[in-house]
N, C-alpha and C positions, 0 to 999 in steps of 0.2 A: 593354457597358452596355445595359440592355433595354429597350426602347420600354415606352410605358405600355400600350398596345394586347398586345402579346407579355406583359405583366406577369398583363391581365386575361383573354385568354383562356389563360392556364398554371395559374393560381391561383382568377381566379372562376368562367370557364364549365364547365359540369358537359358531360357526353358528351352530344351531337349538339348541344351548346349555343354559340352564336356573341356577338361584342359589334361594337357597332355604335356611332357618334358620331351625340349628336345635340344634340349642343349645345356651345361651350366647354367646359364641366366636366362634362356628362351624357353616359354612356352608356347605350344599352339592352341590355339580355341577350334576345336573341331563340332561336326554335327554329323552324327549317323542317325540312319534311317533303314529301314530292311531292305532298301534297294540302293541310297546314294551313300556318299560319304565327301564330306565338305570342309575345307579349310575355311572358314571365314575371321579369322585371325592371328598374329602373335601379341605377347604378353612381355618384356620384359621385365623381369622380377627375381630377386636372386637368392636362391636356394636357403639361404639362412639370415636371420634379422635380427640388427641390432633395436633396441628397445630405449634408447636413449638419445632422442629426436634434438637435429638441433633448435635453440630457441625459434629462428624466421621461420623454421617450417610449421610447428605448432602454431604462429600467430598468424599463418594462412588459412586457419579455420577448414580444410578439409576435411570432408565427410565421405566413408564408403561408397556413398555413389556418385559422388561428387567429380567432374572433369573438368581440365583444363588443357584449353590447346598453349598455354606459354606461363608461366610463372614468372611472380616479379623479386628471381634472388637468381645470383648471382651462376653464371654454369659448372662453377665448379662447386660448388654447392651442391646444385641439382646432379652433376654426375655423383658426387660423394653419396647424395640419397639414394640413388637408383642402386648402389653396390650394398651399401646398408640395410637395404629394404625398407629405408621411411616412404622410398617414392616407388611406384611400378608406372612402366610407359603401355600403354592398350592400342595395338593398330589392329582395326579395322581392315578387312578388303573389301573390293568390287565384286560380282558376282562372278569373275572372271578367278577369283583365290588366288591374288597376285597381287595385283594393285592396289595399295593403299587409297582408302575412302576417306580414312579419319584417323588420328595420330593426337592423342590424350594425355595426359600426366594425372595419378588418382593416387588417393591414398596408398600407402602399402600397410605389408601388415605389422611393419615395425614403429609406425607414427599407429595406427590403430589399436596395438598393446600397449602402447604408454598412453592411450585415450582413455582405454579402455578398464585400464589401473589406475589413473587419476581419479576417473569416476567414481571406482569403487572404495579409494581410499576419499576421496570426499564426502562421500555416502556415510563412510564410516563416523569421519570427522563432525559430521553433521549431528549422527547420533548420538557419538558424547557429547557433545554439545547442549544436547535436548536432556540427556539425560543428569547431565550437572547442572542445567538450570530445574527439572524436577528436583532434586535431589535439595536444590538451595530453597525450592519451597515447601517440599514438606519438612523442612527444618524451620521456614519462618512463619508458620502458620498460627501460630499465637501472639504474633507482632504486627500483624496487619490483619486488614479487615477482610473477612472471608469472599466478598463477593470479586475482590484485587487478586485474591489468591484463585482464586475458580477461574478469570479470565485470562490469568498470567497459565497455567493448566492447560487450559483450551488451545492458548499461541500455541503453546509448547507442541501438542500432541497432533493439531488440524494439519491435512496435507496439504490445503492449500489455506491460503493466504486470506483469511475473510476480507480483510481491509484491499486487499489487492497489492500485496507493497511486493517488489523484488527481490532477487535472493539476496542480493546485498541488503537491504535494510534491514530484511527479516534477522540476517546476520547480525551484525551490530545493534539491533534491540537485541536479541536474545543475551548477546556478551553484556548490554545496559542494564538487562534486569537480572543478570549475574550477579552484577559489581553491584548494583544497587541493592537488592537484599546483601550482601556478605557486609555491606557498611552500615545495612540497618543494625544488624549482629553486635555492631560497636558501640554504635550512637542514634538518639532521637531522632535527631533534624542534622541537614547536611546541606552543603551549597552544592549547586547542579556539578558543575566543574569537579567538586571535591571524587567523585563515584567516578569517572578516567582517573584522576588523580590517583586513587588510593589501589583500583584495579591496575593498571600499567604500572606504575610506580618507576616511571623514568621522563624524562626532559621529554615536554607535547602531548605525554599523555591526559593531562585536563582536558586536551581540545579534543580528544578521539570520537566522542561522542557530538561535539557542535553541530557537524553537517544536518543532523539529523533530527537537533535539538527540539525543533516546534511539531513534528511530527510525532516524537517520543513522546512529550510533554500531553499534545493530545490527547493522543491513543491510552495515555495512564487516568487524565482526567476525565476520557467516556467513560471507562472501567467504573471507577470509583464515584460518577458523576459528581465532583465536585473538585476544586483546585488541586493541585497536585499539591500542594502546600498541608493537605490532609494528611497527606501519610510522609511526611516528613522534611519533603524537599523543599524547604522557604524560603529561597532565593534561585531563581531561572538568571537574572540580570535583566527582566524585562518586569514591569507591572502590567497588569491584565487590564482596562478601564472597562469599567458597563455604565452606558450610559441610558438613562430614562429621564423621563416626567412623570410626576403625580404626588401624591401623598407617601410617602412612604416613612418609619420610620425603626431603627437599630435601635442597639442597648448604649451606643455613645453618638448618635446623630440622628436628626432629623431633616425630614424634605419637604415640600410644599409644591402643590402645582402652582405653577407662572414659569417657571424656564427647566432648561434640559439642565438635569443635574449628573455627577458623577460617582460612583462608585469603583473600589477597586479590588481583586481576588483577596486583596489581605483582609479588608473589611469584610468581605461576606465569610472568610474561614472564623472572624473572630466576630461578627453579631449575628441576632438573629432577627431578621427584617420581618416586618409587616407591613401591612395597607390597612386602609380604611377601602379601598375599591372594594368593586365588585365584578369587574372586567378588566383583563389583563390584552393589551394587544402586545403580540410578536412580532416583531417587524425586522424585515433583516436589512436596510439602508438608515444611513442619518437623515436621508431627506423628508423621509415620511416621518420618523421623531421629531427633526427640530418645524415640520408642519404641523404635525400634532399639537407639539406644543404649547404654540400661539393661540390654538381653540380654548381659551382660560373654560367661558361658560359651558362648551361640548363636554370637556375633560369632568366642569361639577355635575351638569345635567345628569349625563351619563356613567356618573363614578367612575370612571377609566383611569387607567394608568397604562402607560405606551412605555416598553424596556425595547431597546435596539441591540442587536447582535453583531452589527457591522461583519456581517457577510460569513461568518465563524460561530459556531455552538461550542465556545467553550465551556472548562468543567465550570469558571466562576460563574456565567451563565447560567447552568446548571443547577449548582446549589443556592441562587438567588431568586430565582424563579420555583422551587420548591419548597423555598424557606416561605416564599409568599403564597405560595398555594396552601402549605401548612398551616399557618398562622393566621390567615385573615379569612373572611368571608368571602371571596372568589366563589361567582357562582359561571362566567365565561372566559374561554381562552379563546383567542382570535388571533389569527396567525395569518400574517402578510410578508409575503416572498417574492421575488421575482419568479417570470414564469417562463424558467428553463430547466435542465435537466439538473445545476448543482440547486436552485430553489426546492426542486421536488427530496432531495434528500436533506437538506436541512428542514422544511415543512416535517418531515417524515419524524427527525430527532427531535425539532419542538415537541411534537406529539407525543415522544415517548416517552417525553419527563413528566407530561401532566396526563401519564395515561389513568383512564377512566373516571378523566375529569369532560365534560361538556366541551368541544371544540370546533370550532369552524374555520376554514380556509377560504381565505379573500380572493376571487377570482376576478377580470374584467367585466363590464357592460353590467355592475349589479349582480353578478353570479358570487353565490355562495355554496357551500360543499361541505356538508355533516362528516364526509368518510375521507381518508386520503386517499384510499384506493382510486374510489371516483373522482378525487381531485387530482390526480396523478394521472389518469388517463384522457383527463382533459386536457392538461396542461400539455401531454403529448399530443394530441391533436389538433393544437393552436401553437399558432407562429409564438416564437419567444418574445418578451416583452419585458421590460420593467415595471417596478413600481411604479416608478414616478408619472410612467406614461397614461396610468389612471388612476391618478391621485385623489381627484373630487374634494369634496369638502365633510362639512357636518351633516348637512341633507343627505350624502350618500352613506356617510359613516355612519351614522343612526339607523338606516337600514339594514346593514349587517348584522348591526347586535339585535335588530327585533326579526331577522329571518329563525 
C-alpha cells in the first residue's frame, strides 16, 4: 500500500524536484540546488486515504499523470475526494514562488489503490479462468479431436490475442469453451443455446453467449477446419449454404454443370463429395460464380468447377473443398479474390486448406502469381479493386489455368 508522500513524489515531483508537508493537507513541491532553493508549488492532498472511490470518480478514467483543470461531478463530491484522498489539487507557480501558473485535479492515491487492486484482482480472476478452462481440457481430451484441443491450449495459454479479438470477447469465449466442454461431459450433440443454457443455469442465460455467436462459431470451425457440427454442436439456428457449379457428386446427391447449385454445412458433415474436375476455382463473390456458370463449353473444355465463398472461409467451406481435393483428381487451385487487404487474408486461408497442392492467384491486366507472398505484396501496391472490375471471359480464363 503506498504512503501519500511515495504517492507524490512518484507521480507529482518532476526530476531534482522534492515534496515537503506543510500543513495537515498542504504540501509543498520544492527544488534545491547547492546554491538556490525554490518553491515551485503546492499539493493539496490529505495525509491519509480512503481506498474506496466513489462510482463517478472511477468512471472518469483518471491516470497518475493524468490532469484536469475542472471535473464534470458535482463540488461536493470533488471536495469529499480531495479529504478522502481519491482526488489531490497540484498548483503550479510563476517564477516569482507565489502566483499561481496552473491549478490541476489528478489522481490521488486513494482512487490509484483501488486501480491498482482491481488490476491485480483481475489479473488474478483472469488466471483462474485460464486455468479451469485448462483443467476442462485435459479432462476432455479423449472426446474431441486433438488438433481442437491443441488450439483451445494455445487461446488458453497466448499473451496475446492471435485473432486480435478484445478483452471482452477473449472473455466470454474462454467462459464458451468452459461451458461447452463441461456439456460435452454429458452429451454428444447439443443445440448452440443449450451450453449458456446449461452453464448460467437462470432466466437469459441461453442468450449469453449470442453477441458473439458468428465469431465463436468461426474461430471453432478454423480450428477444426470443418463445420462446427463436427464436434458436436448441430444446430447454430442458421444454415451455412455453399454455393458452386460443376460436376460434383455425395453419397445422397448429385450435380451437373449448367447452373449454380447449392450445398449446405449439414450435407458436407454427412457426405463425401467428389468431382470428376480437374480444376477448382475459389472465388470469393457470387458474381464471378453465377458468371462462370453460364460458360457451359469453358466449364467442359476446361474441366472446371467454380465453389464461391461469399466473402467468408467458413469451416463448411473447408471441409468441402478438402473433401474434393481428396477424392477427385484435382490437379489446379485457382483462387480469385478481391484486391484488398480483407481479399489478401482469405486468398492466404484458401491456400492453407489445399496446402501443397499446385495454386495460383488471379491478379488484374492477365497477372497471375505462383506464391501469396508475391501476390500479397502486389496487391499492396495496387489500388484496391474488385473482382468484378476485371472479369473478362473464357479467353482470359484459359489463360490463367495454362500460366
Amino acid at each position: 500500500m503506498i504512503t501519500v508522500r511515495k504517492f507524490l513524489e512518484t507521480f507529482i515531483c518532476k526530476a531534482g524536484e522534492s515534496i515537503h508537508p506543510v500543513g495537515n493537507q498542504e504540501w509543498e513541491i520544492q527544488k534545491w540546488t547547492a546554491r538556490t532553493f525554490k518553491t515551485l508549488g503546492n499539493v493539496l492532498a490529505s495525509t491519509e486515504y480512503d481506498m474506496f472511490p466513489a462510482k463517478e470518480l472511477v468512471q472518469l478514467g483518471l491516470k497518475p499523470k493524468s490532469r484536469r483543470t475542472k471535473l464534470p461531478i458535482s463540488d461536493e463530491l470533488q471536495s469529499e475526494a480531495l479529504q478522502k484522498g481519491w482526488l489531490i489539487q497540484e498548483i503550479r507557480f510563476k517564477p516569482d514562488g507565489r502566483t499561481p501558473a496552473s491549478i490541476d485535479y489528478r489522481m490521488g492515491p486513494g482512487l490509484y489503490e483501488y486501480e491498482r487492486r482491481k488490476i491485480e484482482e483481475d489479473l488474478e480472476a483472469d488466471r483462474l479462468l485460464t486455468q479451469k478452462l485448462l483443467s476442462e481440457i485435459n479432462a476432455s481430451r479423449d472426446r474431441l479431436p486433438q488438433n481442437l484441443m491443441q488450439e483451445m491450449e494455445r487461446f488458453a495459454l497466448e499473451e496475446v490475442d492471435s485473432e486480435g479479438w478484445g478483452k471482452e470477447r477473449i472473455y466470454k469465449f474462454t467462459h464458451f469453451l468452459i461451458a461447452f466442454l463441461q456439456l460435452k461431459k454429458q452429451q454428444n450433440r447439443m443445440e448452440y443455446k443449450e451450453i449458456g443454457a446449461t452453464y448460467y443455469r437462470r432466466i437469459g442465460g441461453s442468450k449469453e453467449f449470442d453477441t458473439y455467436k458468428e465469431a465463436f462459431i468461426a474461430r471453432i470451425e478454423k480450428w477444426i477446419e470443418a463445420p462446427i457440427s463436427e464436434v458436436g454442436i448441430v444446430s447454430t439456428g442458421s444454415i451455412v449454404p455453399i454455393f458452386f457449379t460443376g460436376n460434383v457428386t455425395g453419397e445422397f446427391s448429385t450435380y451437373s454443370i449448367g447452373v449454380v447449385h447449392a450445398t449446405t454445412d449439414i450435407a458436407v458433415s454427412a457426405e463425401e463429395f467428389r468431382t470428376t474436375a480437374n480444376v477448382i476455382w475459389l472465388v470469393e463473390n457470387r458474381a464471378i460464380l453465377t458468371r462462370m456458370a453460364t460458360e457451359l463449353t469453358f466449364l467442359w473444355e476446361t474441366s472446371s468447377i467454380v465453389l464461391g465463398i461469399d466473402g467468408q472461409v467458413r469451416g463448411a467451406h473447408r471441409k468441402m473443398i478438402q473433401q474434393l481435393c481428396r477424392n477427385s483428381s484435382i490437379e489446379q487451385i485457382i483462387i480469385w479474390v478481391d484486391y484488398d487487404a480483407a481479399g489478401i487474408v482469405i486468398a492466404r486461408e484458401l491456400a492453407s486448406i489445399v496446402d501443397g497442392m499446385k495454386v495460383h492467384f488471379v491478379g488484374t491486366d492477365g497477372k497471375v502469381f505462383g506464391d501469396h507472398e508475391e501476390y500479397s505484396a502486389w496487391v499492396k501496391s495496387s489500388n484496391e479493386a474488385e473482382q468484378e472490375m476485371t472479369l473478362g471471359g473464357p479467353a482470359e480464363w484459359k489463360l490463367v489455368i495454362n500460366q
